[in-house]
C-alpha positions as CSV (number, residue, x, y, z in Angstrom):
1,X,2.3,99.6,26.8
2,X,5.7,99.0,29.0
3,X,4.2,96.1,30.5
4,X,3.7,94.2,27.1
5,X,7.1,95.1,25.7
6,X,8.6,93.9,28.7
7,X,6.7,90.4,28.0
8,X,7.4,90.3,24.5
9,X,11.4,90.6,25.4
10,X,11.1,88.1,28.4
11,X,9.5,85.4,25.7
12,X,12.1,86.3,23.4
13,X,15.1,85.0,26.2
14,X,13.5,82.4,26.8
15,X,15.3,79.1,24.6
16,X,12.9,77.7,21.7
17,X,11.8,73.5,21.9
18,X,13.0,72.0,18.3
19,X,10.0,70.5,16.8
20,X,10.6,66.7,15.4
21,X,8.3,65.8,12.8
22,X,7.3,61.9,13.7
23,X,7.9,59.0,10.9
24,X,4.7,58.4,8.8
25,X,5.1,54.8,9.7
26,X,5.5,53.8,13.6
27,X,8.3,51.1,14.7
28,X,5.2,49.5,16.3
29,X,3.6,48.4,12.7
30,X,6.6,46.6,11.7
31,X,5.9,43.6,13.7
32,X,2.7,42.8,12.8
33,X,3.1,44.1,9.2
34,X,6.0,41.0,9.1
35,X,3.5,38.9,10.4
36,X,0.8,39.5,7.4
37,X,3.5,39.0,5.0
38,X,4.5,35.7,6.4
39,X,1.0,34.6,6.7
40,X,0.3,35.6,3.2
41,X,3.6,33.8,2.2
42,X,2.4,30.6,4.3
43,X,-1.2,31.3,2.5
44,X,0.1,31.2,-1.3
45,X,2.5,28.4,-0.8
46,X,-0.7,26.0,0.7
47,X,-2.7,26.8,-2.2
48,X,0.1,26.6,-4.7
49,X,0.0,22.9,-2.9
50,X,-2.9,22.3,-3.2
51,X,-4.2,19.9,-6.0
52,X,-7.6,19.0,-7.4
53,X,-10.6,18.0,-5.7
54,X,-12.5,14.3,-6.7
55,X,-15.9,13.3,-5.8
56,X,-15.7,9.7,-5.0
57,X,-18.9,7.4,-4.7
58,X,-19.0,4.2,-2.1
59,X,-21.5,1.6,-1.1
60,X,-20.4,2.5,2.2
61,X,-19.1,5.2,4.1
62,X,-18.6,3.9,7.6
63,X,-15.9,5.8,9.4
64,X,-14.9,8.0,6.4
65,X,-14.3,11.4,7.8
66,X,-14.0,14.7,6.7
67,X,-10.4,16.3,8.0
68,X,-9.2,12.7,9.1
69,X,-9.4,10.5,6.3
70,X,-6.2,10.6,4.2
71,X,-5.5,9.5,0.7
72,X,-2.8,6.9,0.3
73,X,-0.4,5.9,-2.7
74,X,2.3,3.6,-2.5
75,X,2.3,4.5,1.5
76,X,2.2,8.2,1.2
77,X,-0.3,10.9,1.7
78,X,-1.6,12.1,-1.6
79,X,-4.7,14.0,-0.2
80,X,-7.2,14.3,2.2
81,X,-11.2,14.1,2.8
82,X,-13.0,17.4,2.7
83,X,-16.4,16.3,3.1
84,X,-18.9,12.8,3.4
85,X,-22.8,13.3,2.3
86,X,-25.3,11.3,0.6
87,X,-25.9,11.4,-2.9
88,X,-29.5,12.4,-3.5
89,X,-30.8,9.3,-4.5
90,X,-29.7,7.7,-1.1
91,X,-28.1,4.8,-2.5
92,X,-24.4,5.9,-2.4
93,X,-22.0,8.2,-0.1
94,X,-20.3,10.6,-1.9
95,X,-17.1,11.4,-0.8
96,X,-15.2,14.9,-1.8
97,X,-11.4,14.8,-1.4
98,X,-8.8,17.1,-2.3
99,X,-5.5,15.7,-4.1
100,X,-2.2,17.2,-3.0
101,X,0.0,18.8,-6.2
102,X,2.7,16.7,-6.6
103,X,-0.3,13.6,-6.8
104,X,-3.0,15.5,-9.5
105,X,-2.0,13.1,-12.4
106,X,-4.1,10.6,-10.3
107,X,-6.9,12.1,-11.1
108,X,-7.3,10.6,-14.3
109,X,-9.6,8.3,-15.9
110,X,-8.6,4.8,-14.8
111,X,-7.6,5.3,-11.5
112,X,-9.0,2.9,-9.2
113,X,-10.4,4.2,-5.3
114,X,-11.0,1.7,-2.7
115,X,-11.3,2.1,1.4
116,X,-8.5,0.2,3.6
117,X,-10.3,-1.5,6.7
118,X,-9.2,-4.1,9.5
119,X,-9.8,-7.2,7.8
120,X,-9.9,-10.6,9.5
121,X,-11.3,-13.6,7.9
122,X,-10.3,-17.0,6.9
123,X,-7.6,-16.0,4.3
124,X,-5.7,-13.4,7.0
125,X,-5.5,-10.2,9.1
126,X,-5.5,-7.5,6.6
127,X,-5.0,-3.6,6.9
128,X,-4.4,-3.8,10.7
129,X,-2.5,-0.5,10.8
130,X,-6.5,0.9,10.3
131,X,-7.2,0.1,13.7
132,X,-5.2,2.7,15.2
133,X,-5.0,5.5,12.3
134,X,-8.7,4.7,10.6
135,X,-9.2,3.6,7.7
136,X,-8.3,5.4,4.9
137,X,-8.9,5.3,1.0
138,X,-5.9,4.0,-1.7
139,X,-5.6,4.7,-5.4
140,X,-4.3,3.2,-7.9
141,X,-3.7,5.0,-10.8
142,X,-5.3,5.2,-14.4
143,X,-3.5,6.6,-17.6
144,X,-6.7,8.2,-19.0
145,X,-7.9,11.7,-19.9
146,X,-8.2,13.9,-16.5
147,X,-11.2,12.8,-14.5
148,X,-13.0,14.1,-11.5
149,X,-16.1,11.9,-10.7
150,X,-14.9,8.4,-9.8
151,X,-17.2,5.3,-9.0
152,X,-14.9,3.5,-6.1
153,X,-14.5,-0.1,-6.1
154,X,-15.3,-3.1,-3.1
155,X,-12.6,-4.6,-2.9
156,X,-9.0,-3.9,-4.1
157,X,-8.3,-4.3,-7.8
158,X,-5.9,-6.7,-9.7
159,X,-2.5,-5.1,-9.3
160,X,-0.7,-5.3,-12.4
161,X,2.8,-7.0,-12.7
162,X,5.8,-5.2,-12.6
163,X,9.0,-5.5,-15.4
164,X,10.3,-8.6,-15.0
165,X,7.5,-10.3,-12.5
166,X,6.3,-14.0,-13.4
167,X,2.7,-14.0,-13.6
168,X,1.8,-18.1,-13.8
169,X,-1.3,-20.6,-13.5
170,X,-2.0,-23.4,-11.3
171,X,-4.7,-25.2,-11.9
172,X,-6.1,-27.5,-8.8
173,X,-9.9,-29.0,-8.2
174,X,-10.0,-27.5,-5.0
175,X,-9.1,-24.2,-3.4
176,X,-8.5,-25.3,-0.2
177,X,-7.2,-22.9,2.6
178,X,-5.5,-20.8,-0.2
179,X,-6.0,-17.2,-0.4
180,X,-5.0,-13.9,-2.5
181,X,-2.0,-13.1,-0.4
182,X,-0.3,-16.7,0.3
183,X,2.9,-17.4,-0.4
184,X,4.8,-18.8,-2.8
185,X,8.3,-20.9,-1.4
186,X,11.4,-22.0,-2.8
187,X,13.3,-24.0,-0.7
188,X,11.9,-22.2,2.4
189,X,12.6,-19.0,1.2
190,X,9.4,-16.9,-0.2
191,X,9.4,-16.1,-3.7
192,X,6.1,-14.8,-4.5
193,X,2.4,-15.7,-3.7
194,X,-1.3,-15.8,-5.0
195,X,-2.6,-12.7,-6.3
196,X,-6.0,-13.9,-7.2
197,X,-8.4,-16.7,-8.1
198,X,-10.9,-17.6,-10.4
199,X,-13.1,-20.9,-11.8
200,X,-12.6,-22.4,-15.2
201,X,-14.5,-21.9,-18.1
202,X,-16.0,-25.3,-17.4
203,X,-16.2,-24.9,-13.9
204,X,-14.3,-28.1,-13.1
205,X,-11.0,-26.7,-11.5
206,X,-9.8,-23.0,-9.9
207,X,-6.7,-21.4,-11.7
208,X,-4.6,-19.6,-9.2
209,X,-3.0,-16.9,-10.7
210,X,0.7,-16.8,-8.4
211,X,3.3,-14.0,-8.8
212,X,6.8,-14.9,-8.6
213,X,9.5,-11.9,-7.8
214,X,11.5,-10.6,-10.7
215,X,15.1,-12.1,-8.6
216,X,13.4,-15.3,-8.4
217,X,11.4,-15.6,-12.0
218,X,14.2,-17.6,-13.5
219,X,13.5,-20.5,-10.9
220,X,10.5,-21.7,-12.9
221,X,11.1,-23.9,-15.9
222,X,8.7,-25.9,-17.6
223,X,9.3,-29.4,-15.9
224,X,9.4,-27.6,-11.8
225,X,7.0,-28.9,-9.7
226,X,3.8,-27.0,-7.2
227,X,2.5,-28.7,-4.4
228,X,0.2,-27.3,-1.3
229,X,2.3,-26.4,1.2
230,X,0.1,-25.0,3.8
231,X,-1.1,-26.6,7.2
232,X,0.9,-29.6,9.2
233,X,2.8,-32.5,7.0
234,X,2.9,-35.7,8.9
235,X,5.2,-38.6,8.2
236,X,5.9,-41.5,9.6
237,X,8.6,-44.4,8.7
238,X,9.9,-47.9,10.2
239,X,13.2,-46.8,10.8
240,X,13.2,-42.9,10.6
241,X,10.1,-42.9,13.0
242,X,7.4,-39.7,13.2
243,X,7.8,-36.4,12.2
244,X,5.6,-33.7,11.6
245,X,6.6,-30.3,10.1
246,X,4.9,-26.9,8.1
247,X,6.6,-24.7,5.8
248,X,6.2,-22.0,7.8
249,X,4.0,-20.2,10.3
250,X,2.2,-18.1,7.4
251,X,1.7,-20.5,5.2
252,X,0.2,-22.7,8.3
253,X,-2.3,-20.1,9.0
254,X,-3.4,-18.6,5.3
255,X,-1.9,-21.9,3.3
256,X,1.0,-21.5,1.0
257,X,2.7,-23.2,-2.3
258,X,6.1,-24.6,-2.8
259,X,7.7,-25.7,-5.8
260,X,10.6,-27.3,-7.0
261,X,12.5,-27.3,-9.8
262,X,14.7,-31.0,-11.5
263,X,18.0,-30.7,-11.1
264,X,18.5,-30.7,-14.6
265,X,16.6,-27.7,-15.4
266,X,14.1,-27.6,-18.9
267,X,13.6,-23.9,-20.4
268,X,12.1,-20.5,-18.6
269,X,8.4,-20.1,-18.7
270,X,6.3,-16.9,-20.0
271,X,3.6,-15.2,-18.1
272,X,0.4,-17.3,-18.5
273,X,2.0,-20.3,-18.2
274,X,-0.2,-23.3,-16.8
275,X,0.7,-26.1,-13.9
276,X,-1.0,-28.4,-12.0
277,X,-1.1,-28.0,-8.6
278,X,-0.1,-31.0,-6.2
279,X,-2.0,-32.1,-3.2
280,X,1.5,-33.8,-1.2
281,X,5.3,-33.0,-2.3
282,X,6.6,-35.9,-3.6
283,X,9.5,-37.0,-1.5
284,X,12.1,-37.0,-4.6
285,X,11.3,-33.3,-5.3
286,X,12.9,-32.1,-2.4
287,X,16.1,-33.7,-3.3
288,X,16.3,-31.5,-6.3
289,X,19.3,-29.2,-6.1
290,X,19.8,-27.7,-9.9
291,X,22.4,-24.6,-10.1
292,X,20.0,-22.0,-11.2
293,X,21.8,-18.1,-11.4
294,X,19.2,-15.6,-10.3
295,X,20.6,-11.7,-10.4
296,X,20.1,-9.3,-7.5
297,X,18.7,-11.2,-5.2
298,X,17.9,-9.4,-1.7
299,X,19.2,-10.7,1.3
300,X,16.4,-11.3,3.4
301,X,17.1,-11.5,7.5
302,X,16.0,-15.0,9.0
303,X,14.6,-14.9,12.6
304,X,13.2,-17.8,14.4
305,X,9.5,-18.1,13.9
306,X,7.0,-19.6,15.9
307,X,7.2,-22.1,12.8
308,X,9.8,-23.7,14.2
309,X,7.9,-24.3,17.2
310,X,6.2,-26.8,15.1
311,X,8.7,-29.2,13.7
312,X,9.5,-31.9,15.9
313,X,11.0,-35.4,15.0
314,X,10.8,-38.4,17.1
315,X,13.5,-41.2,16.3
């Protein structure tokens, strides 16, 4: 009985440990608990991003692919390809694509799809960025109701002209080595080109529809003169011997137009406006000089071109 009294007072000497209670929530939580909110941040600000998604059908799908293939307006990204399958009736690839936010007014009715591939042909090298990147699928956009399903085209579509833009005719019997794409000159300097081509109604001529810059429209007036500009001019004369030049490398390898205007100017032309279109500059034309004002007109750097590799005169 001694014995446990003893015990009982030696406990009692003895100095009592101070119980901490420990935090609900452990220090070690707080790092990975920051790292679910910013992935749930990064999360709802990519779908909050995210736009639409088309169905697009081609002829063709060669080299279309899913997670690769970008969407393009005016040289940005508007969206991406999700996936590339057949349609069930085998004829047509059906291509689903997701539009970004800031671009889901392009998916309206009226917008026109079309794949950007390396081009090279007669008229010109065409989308040669592709060969490095891919190609990839531009829009142009419709104003009609919202759309999803969307038939995409061949080729590209008929821009349409800008405020201001001169949209004329020239009407010739042969194309020739013109192309959409070739430029238009005004005393050397480019001021527009062909945008497209098309037969008569009696199938006796081409009108070449040519779009002349906004800065420049005021240089056509009724009475200027086109001529075919493209390839080598040769000339040779008693006294101011041989001499053979091109407008310009370009225009030497996809053809080009040049015009002139009197120097005694007649009126502006409207859009729709029809001109014949020359076979040979008539020496007098080039002697015109009027004093036509044209407003904000860009300065355009000059370099030498392998153009000038090509003009030679022997006296």
């Amino acid at each position: 009985m001694n014995m446990e009294k003893t015990d009982e007072f030696e406990v009692r000497g003895l100095p009592q440990a101070r119980i901490k209670r420990q935090p609900r929530v452990s220090i070690i939580w707080i790092v990975p608990l920051a790292a679910a909110i910013a992935g749930g941040w990064l999360v709802f600000k990519y779908v909050r991003q995210m736009g639409p998604v088309i169905s697009i059908q081609f002829s063709d799908g060669n080299e279309i692919k899913a997670n690769q293939t970008t969407l393009q307006y005016r040289g940005a990204r508007v969206g991406g390809v999700l996936s590339v399958k057949l349609t069930h009736d085998l004829e047509h690839v059906e291509v689903q694509a997701r539009l970004d936010k800031s671009a889901e007014s392009l998916a309206r009715d009226g917008s026109v799809f079309w794949v950007v591939r390396p081009e090279v042909g007669a008229g010109g090298l065409h989308g040669l960025e592709t060969i490095v990147s891919g190609p990839y699928i531009q829009v142009q956009p419709g104003s009609g109701k919202e759309q999803k399903k969307f038939i995409g085209a061949e080729k590209p579509p008929i821009l349409k002209t800008s405020d201001g833009e001169l949209e004329i005719i020239l009407t010739t019997p042969s194309l020739g080595s013109l192309t959409v794409g070739s430029p238009v000159y005004y005393r050397g300097m480019e001021v527009g080109s062909v945008r497209y081509f098309v037969l008569g109604k009696d199938s006796t001529a081409v009108n070449i529809h040519v779009l002349i810059e906004t800065n420049y429209a005021p240089l056509v007036r009724t009475d200027s003169k086109f001529w075919n500009a493209g390839g080598i001019g040769v000339h040779f004369g008693i006294f101011s011997g041989f001499s053979m030049s091109a407008e310009s490398f370009k225009a030497l390898v996809i053809g080009g137009i040049a015009f002139a205007t009197p120097q005694s100017p007649g009126i502006p032309v409207t859009n729709g406006v029809a001109f014949p279109l020359n076979d040979k500059v008539d020496r007098k034309w080039l002697k015109w000089s009027p004093a036509i004002t044209i407003t904000n007109a860009p300065a355009k750097a000059s370099l030498i071109s392998p153009s000038s590799l090509l003009i030679n005169s022997v006296k």
